[in-house]
N, C-alpha and C positions, 0 to 999 in steps of 0.2 A: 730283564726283558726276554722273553722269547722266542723274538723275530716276527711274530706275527703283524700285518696292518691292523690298523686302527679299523675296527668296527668286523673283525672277522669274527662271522657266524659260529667259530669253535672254539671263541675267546669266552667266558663267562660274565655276563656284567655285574662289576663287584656290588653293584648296590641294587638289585633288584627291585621291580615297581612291583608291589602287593597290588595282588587282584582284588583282595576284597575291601582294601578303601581305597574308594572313589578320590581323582584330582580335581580341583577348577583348570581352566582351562590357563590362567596364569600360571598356576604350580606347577602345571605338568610342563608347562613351557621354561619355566625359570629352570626345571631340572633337564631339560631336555638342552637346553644354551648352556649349561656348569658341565652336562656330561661332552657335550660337543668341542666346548673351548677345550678344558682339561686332556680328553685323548685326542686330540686330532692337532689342537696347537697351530702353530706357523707351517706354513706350506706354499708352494708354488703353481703358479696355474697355469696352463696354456689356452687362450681360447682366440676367436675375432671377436671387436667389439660393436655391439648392436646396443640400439634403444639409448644412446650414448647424450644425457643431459645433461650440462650444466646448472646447479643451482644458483642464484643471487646472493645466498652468501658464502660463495665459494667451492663449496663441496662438491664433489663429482660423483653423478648416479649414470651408470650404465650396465649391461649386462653378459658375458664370458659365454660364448656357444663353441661345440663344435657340429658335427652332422648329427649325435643322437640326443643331446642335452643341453642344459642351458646352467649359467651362476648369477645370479644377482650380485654386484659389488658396489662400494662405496668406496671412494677415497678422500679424508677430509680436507680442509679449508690448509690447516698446516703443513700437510703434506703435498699438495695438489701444487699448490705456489712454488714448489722445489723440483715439478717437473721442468725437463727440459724441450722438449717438444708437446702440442696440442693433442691428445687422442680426438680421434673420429672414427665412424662408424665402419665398421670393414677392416681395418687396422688387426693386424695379427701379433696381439703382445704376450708378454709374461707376465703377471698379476704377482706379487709376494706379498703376501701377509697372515693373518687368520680368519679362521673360522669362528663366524657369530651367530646368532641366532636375534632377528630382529622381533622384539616378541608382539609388538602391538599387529602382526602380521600374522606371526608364527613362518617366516619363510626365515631359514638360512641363507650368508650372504655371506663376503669375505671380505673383510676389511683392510683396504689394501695399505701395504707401506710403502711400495717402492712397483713400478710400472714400466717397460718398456717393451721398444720394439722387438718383435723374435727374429734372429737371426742378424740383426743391424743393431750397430750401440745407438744408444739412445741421442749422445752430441752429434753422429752422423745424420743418422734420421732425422733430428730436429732442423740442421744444417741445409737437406736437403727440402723438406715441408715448407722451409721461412723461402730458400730460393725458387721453388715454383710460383706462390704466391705472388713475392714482389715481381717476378717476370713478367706474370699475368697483368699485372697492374702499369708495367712500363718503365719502374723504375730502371732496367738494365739498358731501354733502349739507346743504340747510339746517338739517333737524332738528338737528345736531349743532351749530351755531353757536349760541355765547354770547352774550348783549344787555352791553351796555357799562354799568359801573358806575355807579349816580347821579349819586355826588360822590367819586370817586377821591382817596386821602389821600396816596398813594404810587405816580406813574406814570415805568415804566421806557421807556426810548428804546433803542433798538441800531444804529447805525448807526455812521459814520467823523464823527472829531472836524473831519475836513479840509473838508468838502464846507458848502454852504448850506444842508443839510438839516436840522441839528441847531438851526443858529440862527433858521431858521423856526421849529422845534418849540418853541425859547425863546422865541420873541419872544411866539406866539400863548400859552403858558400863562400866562407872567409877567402879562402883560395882561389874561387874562380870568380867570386861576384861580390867583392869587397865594398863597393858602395850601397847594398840593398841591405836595409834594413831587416833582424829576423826579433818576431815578437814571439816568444816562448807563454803557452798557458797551459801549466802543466795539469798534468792527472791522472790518475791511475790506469793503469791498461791490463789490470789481472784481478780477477776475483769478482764476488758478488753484486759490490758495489759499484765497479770499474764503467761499466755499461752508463749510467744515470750521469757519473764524473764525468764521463767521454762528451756525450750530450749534452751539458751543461758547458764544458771548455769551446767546445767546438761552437756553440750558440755566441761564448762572452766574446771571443777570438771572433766571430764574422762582425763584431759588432763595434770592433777600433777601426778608426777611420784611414782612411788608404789602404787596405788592405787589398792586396793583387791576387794572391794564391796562398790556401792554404797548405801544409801536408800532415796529413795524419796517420800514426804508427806506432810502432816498439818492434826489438827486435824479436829474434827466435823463439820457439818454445813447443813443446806437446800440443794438441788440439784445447786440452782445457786450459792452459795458457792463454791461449790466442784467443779462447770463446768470446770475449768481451767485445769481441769486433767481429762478432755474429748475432748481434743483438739487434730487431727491429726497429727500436726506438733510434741506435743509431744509425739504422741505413738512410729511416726518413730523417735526421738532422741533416746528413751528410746531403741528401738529393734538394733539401731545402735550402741550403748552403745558399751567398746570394755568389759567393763569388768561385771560383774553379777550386778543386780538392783531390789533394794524392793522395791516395793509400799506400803507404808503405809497411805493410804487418810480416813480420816475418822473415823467411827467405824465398827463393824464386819457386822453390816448389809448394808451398803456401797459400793454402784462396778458402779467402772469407768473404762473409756478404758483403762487407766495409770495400773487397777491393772490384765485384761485380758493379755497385751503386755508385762509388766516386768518379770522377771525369777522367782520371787518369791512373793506371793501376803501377806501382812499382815495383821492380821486384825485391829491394832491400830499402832500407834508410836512405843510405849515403846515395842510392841509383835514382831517388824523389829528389834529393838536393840537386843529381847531375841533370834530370831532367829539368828543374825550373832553369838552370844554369846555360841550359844546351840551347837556347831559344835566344839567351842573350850572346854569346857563343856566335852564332848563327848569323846574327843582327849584325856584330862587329865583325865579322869575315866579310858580310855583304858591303861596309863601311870601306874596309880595306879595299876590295875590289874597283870600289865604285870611286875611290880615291886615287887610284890607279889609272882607271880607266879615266880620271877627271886632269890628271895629271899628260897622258897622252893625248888627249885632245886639244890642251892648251900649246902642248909643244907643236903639235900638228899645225893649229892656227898661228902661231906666233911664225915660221916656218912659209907659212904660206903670204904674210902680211911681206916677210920680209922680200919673198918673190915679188912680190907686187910695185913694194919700196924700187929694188932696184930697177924694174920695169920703166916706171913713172921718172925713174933719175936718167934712164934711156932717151925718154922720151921729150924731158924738156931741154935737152939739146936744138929740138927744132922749136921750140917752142914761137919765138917770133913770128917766123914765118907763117904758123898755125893762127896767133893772133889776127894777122893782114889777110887771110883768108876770110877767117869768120867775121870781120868787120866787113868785108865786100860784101859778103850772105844777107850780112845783116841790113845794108844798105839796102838791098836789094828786096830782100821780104817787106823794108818798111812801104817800100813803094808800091810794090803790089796790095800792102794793108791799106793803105790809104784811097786806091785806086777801087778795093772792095768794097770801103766804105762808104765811099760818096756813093757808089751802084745800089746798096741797101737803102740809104738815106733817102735818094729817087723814088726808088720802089714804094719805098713806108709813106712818100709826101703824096704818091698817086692813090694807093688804097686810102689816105685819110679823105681825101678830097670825095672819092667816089663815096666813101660812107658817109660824108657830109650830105651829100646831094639825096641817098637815101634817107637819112632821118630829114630832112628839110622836108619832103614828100609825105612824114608821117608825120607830121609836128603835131604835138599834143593840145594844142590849145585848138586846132582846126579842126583834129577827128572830136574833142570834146563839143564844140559847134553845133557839129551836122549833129552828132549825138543828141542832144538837146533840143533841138529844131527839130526831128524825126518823133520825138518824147511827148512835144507841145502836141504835135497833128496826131499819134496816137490815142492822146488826153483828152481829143476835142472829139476825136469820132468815138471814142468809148461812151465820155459824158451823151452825146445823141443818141446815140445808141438805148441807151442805159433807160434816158426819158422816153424813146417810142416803146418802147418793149414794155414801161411798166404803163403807158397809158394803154395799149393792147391789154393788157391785162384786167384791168381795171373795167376798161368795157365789159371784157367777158364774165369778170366776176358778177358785176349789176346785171347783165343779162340775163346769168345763171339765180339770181338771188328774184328776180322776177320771175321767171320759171317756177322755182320753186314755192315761192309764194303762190304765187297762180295752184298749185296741185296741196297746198298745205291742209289737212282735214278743220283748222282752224278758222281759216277763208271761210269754207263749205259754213263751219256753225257760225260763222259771223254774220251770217246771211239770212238767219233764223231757223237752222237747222241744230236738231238735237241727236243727241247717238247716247240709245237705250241699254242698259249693261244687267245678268242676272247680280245679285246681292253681293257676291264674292268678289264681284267683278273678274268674271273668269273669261267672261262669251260676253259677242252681242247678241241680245238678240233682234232679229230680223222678222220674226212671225208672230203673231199674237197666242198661234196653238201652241208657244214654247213657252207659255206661261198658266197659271192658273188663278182663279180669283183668290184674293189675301198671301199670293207672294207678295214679298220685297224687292223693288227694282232699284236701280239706279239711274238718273238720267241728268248723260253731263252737256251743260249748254256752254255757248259761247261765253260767260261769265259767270262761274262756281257751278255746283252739283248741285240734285234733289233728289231725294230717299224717298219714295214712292211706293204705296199698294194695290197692289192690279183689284180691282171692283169690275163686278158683271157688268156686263156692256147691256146695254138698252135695244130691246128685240128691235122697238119700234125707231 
């Protein structure tokens, strides 16, 4: 080699293109992709990423710019699955892979192997892209987190049976909260597949019956350790959870999306155990107090009864005397009761009498009487009534029926008068000059009509 870049103008190209045969447009292209891949090989890119699409089956098309140029790239289906973080458009990465030549285009692209972000590792970046998101969507909000149950009867664990995490979470319930049941459903907390395990445990575990609170964890470890509890699939298990859940990942300086999403965040194992523990803790100090304070009150009253006892043993010293008193009282109220009551008896026997005297004044059988007697003379002047008004009438009706009889044009022809009509019977007529000889007349008499032809009249 020496030292020159790939494609320098003072380099010689060992296989030169003959001018005088002609390419197709494939050939030139296939030799143009063999010289391309062969000197240029594997390389690194820097650009931001534009035009940045997803295909449906998997493959990634987007394009590498900076201010004076641009690179078409691809990254397939295999590799694409193995990022850790989502590319979007504007994203400032490093691209590695090679140099292809896509020929049905004839454009140059770079096929990438491996993608991230420039200047940030890529488990950061992705770390911080998953926790914008779910913010935006609410899962961190506090409103939505659960308070830890008093005294848990049934507390479930998720973690690997392998690690010290578990035997912390033992050690601190056995010791502080001996009667609560812990249901263990293990699963992996490292590696590729740890993530789907976690989700799957964390699903079977909300799904035994009693179950109070779960915690979920492992101990320490590198960022790619811990990754498994920065996986989306598990922050939505964990927010779906039905019942409260600790993250416990790690050590105190430590934060995954697992410990943003759950309702309670720990800073170790054994510090989950002490917190479900601390509520019971709590519970039985308030017991003890409240035992206490239940204990002084009784001494208090017992105390004070006995004040009272000795009092009352004071008191029936005189007790006799106190009897012959209240038996005089007594004597003496009954008398005054007795004396009240005949005054009320009085009273009640005069109001009865005076509202006797009222209702006797309204006695029903005497207002239904007059009632009836007043119904009769109404009945009898309506009936008269009823017959002058309709023989009134009746006159005037015959009056009116003579009248109009009298004016009826029927009368007039009953009397041997006729009324002359032209053909249509439209008119009468009234003149002989509103006709002409050989019209058609009409003339209607006191009994049926006749169809008539007007004929000259006779001079003489």
């Amino acid at each position: 080699m020496d030292g020159r870049l790939p494609f320098d103008e003072s380099r010689p190209d060992p296989t030169p293109i003959p001018s005088s045969a002609p390419y197709t447009v494939s050939a030139l292209t296939a030799r143009l992709k063999a010289l391309i891949e062969v000197q240029i090989g594997s390389v690194a890119v820097e650009g931001e990423i534009s035009n940045f699409r997803p295909a449906s089956s998997g493959h990634l098309y987007f394009t590498l710019k900076d201010d004076v140029a641009q690179l078409r790239a691809v990254m397939f289906r295999t590799t694409a699955r193995l990022l850790k973080f989502t590319p979007e458009d504007g994203q400032h990465v490093v691209a590695r892979g090679r140099i292809s030549v896509y020929s049905a285009k004839g454009e140059y692209q770079i096929v990438c192997d491996a993608l991230e972000p420039h200047g940030l590792g890529a488990l950061q970046f992705a770390f911080e892209q998953l926790k914008r998101r779910l913010e935006a969507e609410g899962l961190f909000d506090a409103r939505r987190k659960r308070p830890l149950p008093v005294l848990p009867r049934r507390i479930g664990v998720v973690t690997s049976l392998d690690g010290a995490a578990v035997r912390d979470i033992l050690r601190v319930l056995t010791t502080r909260h001996p009667t609560a049941r812990v249901v263990i459903r293990p699963a992996r907390v490292q590696g590729d597949e740890a993530p789907a395990d976690l989700v799957r445990a964390l699903s079977a575990i909300a799904r035994v019956p009693e179950i109070d609170v779960v915690i979920i964890g492992r101990g320490g470890g590198s960022a790619e350790d811990l990754w498994a509890f920065n996986d989306e699939r598990l922050a939505r298990a964990i927010a779906a959870c039905p019942v409260p859940v600790i993250s416990a990942v790690g050590h105190e300086v430590d934060f995954t999306i697992a410990d943003f999403v759950a309702d309670i965040r720990a800073a170790t194992p054994s510090n989950a155990a002490e917190l479900v523990v601390d509520r019971a803790d709590h519970f039985r100090t308030r017991i003890d107090r409240a035992l206490d304070r239940l204990r002084l009150t009784a001494r208090a009253a017992i105390e004070r009864q006995r004040q009272r006892a000795g009092r009352c043993a004071i008191g029936l010293r005189h007790f006799p005397t106190a009897i012959v008193l209240r038996d005089r009282d007594c004597d003496e109220w009954q008398l005054r009761l007795g004396h009240a009551m005949a005054d009320r008896l009085a009273r009640a026997r005069e109001r009865t009498a005076a509202a006797d005297r009222r209702l006797a004044r309204r006695d029903v059988r005497r207002v239904a009487a007059e009632w009836r007697a007043r119904l009769v003379g109404a009945e009898s002047r309506l009936r008269h009534r009823v017959t002058t008004v309709r023989a009134a009438a009746l006159a005037r009706v015959r009056e009116a029926a003579a009248r109009l009889d009298a004016l009826s044009p029927l009368a007039v022809l009953a009397r041997g008068y006729a009324v002359c009509w032209n053909e249509p019977r439209t008119s009468i007529i009234r003149s002989a000059h509103a006709v002409a000889p050989g019209d058609r007349v009409r003339v209607t008499l006191a009994d049926g009509e006749l169809s008539c032809r007007v004929e000259p009249a006779d001079p003489n």
